[in-house]
Backbone bond lengths (Angstrom), bond angles and torsions (degrees), N, CA, C in turn:
res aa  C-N    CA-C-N  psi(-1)  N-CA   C-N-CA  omega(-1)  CA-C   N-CA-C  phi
1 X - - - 1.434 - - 1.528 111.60 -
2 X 1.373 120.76 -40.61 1.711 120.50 -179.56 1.171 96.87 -119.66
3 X 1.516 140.53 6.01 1.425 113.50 172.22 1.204 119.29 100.33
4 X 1.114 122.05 -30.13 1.656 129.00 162.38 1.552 132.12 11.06
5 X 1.501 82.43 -66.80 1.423 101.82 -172.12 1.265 112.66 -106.86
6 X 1.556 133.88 19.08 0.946 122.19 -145.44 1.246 90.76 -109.68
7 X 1.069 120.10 177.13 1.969 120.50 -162.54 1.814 86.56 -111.41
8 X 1.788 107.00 121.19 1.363 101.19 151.21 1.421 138.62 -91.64
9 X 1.622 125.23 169.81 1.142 100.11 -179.63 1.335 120.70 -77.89
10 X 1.292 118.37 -157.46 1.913 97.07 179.16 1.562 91.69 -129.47
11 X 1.653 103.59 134.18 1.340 102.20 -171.55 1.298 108.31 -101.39
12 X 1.173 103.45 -34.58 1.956 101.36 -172.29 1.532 109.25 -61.75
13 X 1.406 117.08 4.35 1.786 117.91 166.02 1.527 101.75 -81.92
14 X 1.077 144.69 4.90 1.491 144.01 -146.37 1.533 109.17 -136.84
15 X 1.394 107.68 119.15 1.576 125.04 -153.54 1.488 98.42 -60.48
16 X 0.975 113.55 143.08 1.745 102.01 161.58 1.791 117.84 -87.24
17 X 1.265 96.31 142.81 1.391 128.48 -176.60 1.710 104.52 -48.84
18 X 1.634 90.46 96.04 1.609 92.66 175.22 1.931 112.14 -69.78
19 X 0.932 93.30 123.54 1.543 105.88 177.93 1.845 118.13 -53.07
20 X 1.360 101.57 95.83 1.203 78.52 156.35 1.350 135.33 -138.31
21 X 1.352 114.70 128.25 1.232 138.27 -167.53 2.133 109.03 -65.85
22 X 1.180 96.87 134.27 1.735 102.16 168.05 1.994 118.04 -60.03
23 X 1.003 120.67 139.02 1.299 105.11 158.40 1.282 132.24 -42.55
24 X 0.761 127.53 -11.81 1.766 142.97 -164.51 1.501 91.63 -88.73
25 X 1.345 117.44 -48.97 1.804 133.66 -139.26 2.101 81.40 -96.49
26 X 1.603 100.07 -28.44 1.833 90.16 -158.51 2.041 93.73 -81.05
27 X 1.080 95.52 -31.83 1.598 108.56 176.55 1.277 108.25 -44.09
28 X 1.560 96.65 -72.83 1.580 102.35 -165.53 1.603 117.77 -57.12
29 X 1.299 131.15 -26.97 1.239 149.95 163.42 0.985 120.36 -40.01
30 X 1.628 105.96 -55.81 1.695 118.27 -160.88 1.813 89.05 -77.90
31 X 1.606 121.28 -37.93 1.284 103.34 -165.46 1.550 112.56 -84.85
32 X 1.307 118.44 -2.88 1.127 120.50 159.58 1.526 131.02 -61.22
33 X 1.479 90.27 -39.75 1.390 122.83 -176.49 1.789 92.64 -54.12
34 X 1.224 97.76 -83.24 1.753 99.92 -175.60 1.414 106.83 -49.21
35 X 1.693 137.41 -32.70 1.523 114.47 -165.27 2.162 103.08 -62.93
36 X 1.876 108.07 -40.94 1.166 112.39 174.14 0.943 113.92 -37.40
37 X 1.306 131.32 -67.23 1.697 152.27 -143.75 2.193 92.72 -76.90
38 X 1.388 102.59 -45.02 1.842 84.85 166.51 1.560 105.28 -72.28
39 X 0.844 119.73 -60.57 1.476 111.06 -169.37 1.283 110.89 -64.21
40 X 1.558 134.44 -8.39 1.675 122.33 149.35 1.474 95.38 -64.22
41 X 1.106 131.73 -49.28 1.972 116.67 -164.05 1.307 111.78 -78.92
42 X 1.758 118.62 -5.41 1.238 98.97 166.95 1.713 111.58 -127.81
43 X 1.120 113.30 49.00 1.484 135.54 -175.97 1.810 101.54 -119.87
44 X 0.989 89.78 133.72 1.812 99.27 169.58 1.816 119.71 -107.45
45 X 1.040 138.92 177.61 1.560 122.06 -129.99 1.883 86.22 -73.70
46 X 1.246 136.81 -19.35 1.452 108.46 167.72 1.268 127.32 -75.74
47 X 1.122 121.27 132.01 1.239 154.01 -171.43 1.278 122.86 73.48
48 X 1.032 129.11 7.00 1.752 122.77 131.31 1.181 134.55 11.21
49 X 1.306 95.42 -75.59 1.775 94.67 161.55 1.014 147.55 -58.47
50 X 1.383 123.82 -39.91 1.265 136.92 144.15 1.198 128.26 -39.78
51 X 1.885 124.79 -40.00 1.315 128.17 171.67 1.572 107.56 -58.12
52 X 1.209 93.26 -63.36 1.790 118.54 177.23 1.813 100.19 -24.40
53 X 1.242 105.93 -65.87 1.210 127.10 -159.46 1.873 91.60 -65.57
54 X 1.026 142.28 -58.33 1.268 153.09 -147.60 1.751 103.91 -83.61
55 X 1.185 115.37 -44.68 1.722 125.03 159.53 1.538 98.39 -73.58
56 X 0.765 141.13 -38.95 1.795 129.67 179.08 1.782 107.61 -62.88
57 X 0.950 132.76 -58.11 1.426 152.74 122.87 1.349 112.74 6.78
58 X 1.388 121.41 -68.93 1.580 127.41 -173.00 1.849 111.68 -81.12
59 X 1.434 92.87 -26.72 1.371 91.34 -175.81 1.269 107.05 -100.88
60 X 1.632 132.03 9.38 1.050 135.16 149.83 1.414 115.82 -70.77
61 X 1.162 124.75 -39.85 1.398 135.98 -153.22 1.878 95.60 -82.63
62 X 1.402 111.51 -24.53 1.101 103.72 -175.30 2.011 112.92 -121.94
63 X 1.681 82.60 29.59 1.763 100.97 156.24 1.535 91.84 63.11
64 X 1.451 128.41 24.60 1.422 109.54 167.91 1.952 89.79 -96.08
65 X 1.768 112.90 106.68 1.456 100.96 179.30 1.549 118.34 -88.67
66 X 0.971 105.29 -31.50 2.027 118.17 170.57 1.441 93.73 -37.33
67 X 1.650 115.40 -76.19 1.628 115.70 -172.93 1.343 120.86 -46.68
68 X 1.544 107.86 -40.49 1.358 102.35 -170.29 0.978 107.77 -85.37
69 X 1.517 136.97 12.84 1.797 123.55 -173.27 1.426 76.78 -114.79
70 X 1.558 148.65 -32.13 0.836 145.11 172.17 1.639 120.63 -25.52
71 X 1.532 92.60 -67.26 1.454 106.17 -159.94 1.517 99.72 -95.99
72 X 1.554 136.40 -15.19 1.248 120.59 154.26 1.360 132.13 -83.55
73 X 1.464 129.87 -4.99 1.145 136.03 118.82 1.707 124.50 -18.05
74 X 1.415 113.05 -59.75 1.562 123.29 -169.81 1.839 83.43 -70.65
75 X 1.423 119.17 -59.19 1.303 102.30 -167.19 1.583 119.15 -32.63
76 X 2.042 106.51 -63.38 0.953 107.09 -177.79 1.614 144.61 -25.66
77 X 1.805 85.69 -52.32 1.352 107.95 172.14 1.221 120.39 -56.46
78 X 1.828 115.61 -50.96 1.676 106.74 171.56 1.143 119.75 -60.47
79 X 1.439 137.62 -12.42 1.357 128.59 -169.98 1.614 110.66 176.05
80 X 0.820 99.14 102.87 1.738 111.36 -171.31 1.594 114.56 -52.25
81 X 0.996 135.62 125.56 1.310 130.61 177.49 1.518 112.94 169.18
82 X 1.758 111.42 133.60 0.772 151.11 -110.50 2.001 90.01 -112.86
83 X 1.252 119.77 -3.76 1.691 137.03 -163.48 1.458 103.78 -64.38
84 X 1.293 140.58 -148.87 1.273 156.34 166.05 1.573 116.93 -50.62
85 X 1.504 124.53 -50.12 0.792 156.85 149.75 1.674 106.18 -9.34
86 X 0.968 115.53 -101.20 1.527 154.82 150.89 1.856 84.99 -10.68
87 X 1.077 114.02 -70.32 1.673 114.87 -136.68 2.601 75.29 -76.25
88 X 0.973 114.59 -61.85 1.614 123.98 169.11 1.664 100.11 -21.68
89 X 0.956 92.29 -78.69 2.006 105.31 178.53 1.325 112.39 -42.72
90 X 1.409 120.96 -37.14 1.694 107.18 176.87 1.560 108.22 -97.62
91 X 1.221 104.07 -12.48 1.731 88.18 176.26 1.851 105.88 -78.55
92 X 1.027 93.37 -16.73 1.800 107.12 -164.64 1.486 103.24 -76.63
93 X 1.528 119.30 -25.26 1.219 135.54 178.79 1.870 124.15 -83.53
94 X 1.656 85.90 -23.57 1.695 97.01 -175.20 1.548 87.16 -95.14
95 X 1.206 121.35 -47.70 1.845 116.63 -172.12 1.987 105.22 -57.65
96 X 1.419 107.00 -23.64 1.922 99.36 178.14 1.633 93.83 -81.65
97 X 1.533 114.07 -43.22 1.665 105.63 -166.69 1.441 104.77 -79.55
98 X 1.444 137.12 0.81 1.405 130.10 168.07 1.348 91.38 -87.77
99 X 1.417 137.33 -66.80 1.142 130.98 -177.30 1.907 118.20 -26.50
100 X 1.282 96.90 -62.68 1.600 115.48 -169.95 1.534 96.12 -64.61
101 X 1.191 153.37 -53.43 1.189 153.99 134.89 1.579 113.62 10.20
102 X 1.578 119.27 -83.88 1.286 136.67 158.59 1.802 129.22 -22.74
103 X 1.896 85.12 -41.97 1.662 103.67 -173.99 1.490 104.05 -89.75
104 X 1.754 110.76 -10.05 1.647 102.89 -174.61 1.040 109.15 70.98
105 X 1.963 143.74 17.96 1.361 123.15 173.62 1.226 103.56 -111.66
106 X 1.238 83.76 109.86 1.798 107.19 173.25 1.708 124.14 -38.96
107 X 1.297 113.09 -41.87 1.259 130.05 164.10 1.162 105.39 -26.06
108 X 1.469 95.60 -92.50 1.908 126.57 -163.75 0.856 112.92 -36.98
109 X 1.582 113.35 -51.46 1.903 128.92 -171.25 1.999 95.78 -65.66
110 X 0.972 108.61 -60.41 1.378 115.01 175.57 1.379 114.41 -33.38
111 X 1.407 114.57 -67.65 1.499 131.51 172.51 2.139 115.44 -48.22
112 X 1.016 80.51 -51.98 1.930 83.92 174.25 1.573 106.19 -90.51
113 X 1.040 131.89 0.26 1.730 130.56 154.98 1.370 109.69 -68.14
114 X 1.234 103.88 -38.21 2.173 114.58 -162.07 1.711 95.75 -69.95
115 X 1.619 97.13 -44.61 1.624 111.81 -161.87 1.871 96.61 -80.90
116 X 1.196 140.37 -9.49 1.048 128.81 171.84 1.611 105.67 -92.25
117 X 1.456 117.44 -42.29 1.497 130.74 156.20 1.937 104.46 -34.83
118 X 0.605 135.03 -51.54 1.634 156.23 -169.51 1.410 92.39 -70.40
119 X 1.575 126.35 -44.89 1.389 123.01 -171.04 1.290 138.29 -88.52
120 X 1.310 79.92 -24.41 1.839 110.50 168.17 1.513 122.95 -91.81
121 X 1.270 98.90 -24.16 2.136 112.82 163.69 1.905 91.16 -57.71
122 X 1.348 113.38 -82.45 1.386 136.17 -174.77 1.901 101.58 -22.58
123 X 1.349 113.27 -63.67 1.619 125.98 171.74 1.916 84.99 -44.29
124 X 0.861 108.86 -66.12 1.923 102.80 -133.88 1.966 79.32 -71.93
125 X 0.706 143.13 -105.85 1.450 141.79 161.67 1.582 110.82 29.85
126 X 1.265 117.29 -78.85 1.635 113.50 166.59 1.291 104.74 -64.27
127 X 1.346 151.15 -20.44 1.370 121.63 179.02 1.298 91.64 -79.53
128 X 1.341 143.64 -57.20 1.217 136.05 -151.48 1.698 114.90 -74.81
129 X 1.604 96.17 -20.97 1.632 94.27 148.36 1.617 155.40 -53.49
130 X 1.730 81.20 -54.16 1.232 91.79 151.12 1.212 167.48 -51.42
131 X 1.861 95.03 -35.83 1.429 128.53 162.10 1.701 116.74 -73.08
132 X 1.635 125.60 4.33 1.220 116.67 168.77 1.377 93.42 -84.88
């Protein structure tokens, strides 16, 4: 009657859905990409983060993940917060440590465990900030 017992399938065996974006969608991105990147060189330390955060974002969307952990990293650093940003950066962190997992290098998996450890300190910290 609710399913209980019912056998599910198993999803975490199931590749994730490589993105793919239209030319139209890779265009508009990339020129976004560059309008940010002038207005990071001609921006002074406000709003940083937000740029940071917005190229981390775009260059996620278009599966460049090196860049985008790159530049949401820099966000972090300018300004801590917990927004879109934040939520991109830890999935970006579980997709290298599932990867590194798969590849058996102990390293990597190690290295993106610490950095998800790092992400979840950051969560518990602003909530408990907040709540004073």
């Amino acid at each position: 009657m609710f399913g209980f017992l019912k056998h599910k399938k198993n999803l975490s065996k199931q590749e994730p859905r490589a993105r793919s974006l239209s030319t139209a969608k890779k265009a508009a991105l990339l020129q976004h990409i560059e309008q940010l990147k002038s207005q990071l060189e001609q921006s002074t330390t406000t709003g940083l983060a937000e740029i940071y955060e917005r190229l981390g974002c775009d260059y996620e969307q278009l599966g460049e993940t090196s860049l985008a952990i790159e530049y949401l990293e820099k966000s972090q650093r300018s300004k801590k917060s917990l927004g879109k940003g934040y939520k991109v950066l830890l999935n970006l962190y579980n997709q290298e440590r599932v990867k590194a997992a798969k590849e058996k290098d102990e390293a990597t998996l190690q290295y993106y465990l610490n950095k998800l450890d790092e992400l979840l300190t950051l969560s518990k910290e602003m909530t408990r900030g907040a709540q004073k």
